[in-house]
N, C-alpha and C positions, 0 to 999 in steps of 0.2 A: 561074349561078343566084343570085338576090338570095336575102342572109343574111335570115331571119326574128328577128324582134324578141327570141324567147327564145332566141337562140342566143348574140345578143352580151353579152359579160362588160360587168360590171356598172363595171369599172374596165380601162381600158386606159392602158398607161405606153410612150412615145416615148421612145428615143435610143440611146446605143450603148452594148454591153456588151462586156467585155473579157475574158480567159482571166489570170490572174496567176499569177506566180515569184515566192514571197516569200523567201526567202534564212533558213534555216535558221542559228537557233541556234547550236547545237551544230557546223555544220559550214559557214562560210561557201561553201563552193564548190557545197553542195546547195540546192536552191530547190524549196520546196512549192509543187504547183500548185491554181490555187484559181480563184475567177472574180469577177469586181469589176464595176463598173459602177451610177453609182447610180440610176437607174429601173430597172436590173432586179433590184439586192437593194429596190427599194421594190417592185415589183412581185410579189415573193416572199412577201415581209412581209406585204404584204394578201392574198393568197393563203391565208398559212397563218392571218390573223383571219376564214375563212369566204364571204370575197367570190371572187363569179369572177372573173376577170384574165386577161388576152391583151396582148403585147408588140407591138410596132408598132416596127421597125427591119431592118437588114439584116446579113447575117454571110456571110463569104468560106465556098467552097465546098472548105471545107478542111477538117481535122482539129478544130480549133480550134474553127469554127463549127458542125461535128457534136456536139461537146461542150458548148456553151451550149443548141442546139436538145433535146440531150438531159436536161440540166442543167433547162430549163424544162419540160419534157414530163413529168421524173417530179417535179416542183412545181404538175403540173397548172395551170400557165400555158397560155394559149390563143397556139399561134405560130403560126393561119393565116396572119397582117400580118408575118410574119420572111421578107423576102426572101432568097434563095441567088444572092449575086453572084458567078458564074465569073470574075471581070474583077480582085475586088481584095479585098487579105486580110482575116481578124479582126483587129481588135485585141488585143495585148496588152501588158503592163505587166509590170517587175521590182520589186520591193522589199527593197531592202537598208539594212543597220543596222548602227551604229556609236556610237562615243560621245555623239553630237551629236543623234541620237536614227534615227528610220527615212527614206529617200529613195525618190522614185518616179522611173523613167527609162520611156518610154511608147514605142511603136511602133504608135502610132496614125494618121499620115497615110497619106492613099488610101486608108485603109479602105474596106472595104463601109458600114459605115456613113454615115460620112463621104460618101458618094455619093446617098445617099440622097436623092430629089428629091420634088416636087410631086407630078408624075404617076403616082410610087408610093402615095400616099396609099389607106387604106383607107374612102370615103368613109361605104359602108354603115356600115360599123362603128362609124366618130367618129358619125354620125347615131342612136345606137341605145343607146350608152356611158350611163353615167348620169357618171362622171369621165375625164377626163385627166388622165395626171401627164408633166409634163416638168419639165424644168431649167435652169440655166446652160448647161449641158453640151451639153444637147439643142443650143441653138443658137449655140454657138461653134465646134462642130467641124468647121462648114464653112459656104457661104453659103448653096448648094443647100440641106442638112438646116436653118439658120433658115428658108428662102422655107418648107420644108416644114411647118414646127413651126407656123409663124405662122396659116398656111392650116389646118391641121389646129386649132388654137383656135380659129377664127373657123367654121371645120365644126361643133363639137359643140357652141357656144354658141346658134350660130343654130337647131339643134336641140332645144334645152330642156337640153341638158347641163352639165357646168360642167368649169371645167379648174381643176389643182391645178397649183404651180409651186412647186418650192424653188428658192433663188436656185445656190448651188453656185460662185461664182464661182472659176474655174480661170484664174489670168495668165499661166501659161502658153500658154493658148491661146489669148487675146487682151488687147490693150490696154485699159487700165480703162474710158479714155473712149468705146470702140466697145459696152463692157460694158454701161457706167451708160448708154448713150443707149437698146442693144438693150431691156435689160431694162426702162426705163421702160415701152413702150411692150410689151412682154411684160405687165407689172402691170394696162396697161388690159383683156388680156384675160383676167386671172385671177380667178377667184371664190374660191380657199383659195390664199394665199401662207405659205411654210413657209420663211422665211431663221433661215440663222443669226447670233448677233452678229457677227460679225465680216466677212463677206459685207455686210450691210445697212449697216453704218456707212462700209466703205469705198463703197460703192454710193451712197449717199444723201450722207453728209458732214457724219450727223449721230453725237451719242454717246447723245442722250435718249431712252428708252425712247420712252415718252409723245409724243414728236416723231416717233419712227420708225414708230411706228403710225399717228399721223395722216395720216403722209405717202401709206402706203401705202393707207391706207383711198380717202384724197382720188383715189386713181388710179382707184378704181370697186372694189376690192376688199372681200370681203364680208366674211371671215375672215384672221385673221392670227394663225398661230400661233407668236410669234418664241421659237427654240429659245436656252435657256439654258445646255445641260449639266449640272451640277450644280443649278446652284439653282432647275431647271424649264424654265416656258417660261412667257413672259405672252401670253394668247389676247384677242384686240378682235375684237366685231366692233362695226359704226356705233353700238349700242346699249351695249356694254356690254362692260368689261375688265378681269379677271382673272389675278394670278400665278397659277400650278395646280402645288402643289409638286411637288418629284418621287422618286421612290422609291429607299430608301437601299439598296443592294447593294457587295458587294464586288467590284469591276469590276477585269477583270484586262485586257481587249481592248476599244479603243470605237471599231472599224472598223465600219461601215458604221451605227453607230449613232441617227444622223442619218437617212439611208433608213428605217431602223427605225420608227424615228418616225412617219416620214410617210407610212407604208403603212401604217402603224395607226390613223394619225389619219383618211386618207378612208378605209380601211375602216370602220369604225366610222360617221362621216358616213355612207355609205352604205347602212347600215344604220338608222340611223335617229338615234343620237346628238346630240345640242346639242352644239357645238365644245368646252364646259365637259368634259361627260362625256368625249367623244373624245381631248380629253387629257388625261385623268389615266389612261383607259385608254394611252394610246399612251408614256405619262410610265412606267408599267410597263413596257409591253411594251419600249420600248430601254433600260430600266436591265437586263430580265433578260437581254437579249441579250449587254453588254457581261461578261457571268460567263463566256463560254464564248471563241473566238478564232474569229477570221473573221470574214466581214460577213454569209454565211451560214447556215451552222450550227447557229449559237447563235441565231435566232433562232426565240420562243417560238409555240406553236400558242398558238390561241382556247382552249384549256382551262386552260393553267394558266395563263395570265391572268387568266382568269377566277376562278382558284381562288386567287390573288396576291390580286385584290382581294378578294373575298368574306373571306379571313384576316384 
């Protein structure tokens, strides 16, 4: 049965999400279990700023994957597009710490995600979406899940929709130059791009603000939100560009705080926001996040945001 127009969420986020071990404090040998992955803590994020949301990926027909499917169901995330692959596991990820600061060791090949192809694609869905959010992520994890991502941009553009992209770039999981070529051509089909410094300068080759905006604009891009960390984020779009400071908290965890962001930022777009308003809203919303631990958790509903700013 074809999905009806009021049934699909207003924002749908592509790629893989993980189950994480984060190695306890107090007792190296214990490891908290937790859940990672950054379009589904961004998918969360807008979630809890009032938009509807639906995940679009795949997860092994496992323990693990009952636990993310569960993990989104009661975030009231929409997982009809979460495929149950019998064939090949969830991913997941350890995180241990030492002097040198925290390390990630990943058990992410063969994934269900990572399998993830074309012909899975939700087309209804992407046709009907008002955003997409993908990543770096999304399309390094495999060749298949790029051909996928690529084709799922060019679905909800041709649409009327628009796609969000944070850059995310992970070396791990591939060569820079396969990165900087993918993502170029990822940019032409973004309408809100959401890099961080440090991603976009190894990306580009540039260090100038002002230079890295252009560049990105030049690609066809509408918005540009480049995340600062502390000292904000400066927002362009062709007309017009804006540092948008950002909100001072005593930050004890700044995991997943970047997702944070960027699920608050096209919620808000989505809603109706100028990129302006959207982040200083979204400039809140990942500083309150970073008070609490985890990339989950801590982050803040649509109300006291709202009561953040209005203070």
């Amino acid at each position: 049965m074809a999905l009806t127009q009021t049934s699909i969420p207003q924002v749908l986020a592509m790629g893989e999400a993980m189950v994480e071990f984060n190695q306890s404090p107090g007792d190296p040998r214990q490891y908290l279990q937790g859940f990672g992955g950054d379009t589904s803590n961004f998918v969360i994020a807008a979630r809890r700023q009032g938009v509807s949301t639906g995940f679009v990926s795949a997860v092994g027909d496992d323990r693990f994957g009952r636990m993310l499917l569960d993990l989104w169901r009661e975030e009231a995330v929409d997982t009809r597009w979460v495929r149950v692959d019998a064939q090949a596991p969830t991913g997941v990820y350890f995180v241990s710490h030492d002097e040198s600061g925290h390390h990630f060791d990943y058990l992410r090949t063969g994934s269900a995600a990572s399998r993830y192809c074309q012909q899975d694609l939700p087309h209804d869905a992407l046709a009907g979406a008002a955003f997409l959010h993908l990543s770096g992520i999304s399309l390094a994890i495999s060749a298949s899940a790029c051909d996928a991502a690529f084709e799922a941009m060019s679905t909800i553009r041709a649409a009327g929709g628009k796609v969000s992209f944070d850059t995310n770039l992970r070396l791990k999981l591939w060569p820079l130059a396969r990165a900087r070529a993918t993502m170029r051509e990822a940019f032409r089909l973004t309408d809100v791009c959401l890099p961080s410094w440090d991603d976009v300068t190894a990306l580009t080759g540039l260090d100038d603000r002002d230079a890295i905006l252009d560049a990105l604009l030049s690609c066809g891009v509408k918005v540009v939100a480049l995340k600062l960390g502390r000292e904000g984020c400066y927002v362009a779009t062709p007309d017009e560009r804006r540092i948008v400071a950002p909100y001072a908290v005593n930050a004890v965890d700044a995991t997943g705080a970047g997702d944070c962001f960027g699920g608050a930022f096209v919620a808000r777009l989505a809603l109706g926001d100028d990129p302006f308003a959207a982040a200083r809203y979204a400039n809140v919303c990942a500083a309150l996040s970073t008070t609490g631990y985890g990339a989950v958790a801590p982050v803040p509903r649509a109300e006291r945001v709202l009561h953040t700013l209005a203070g």
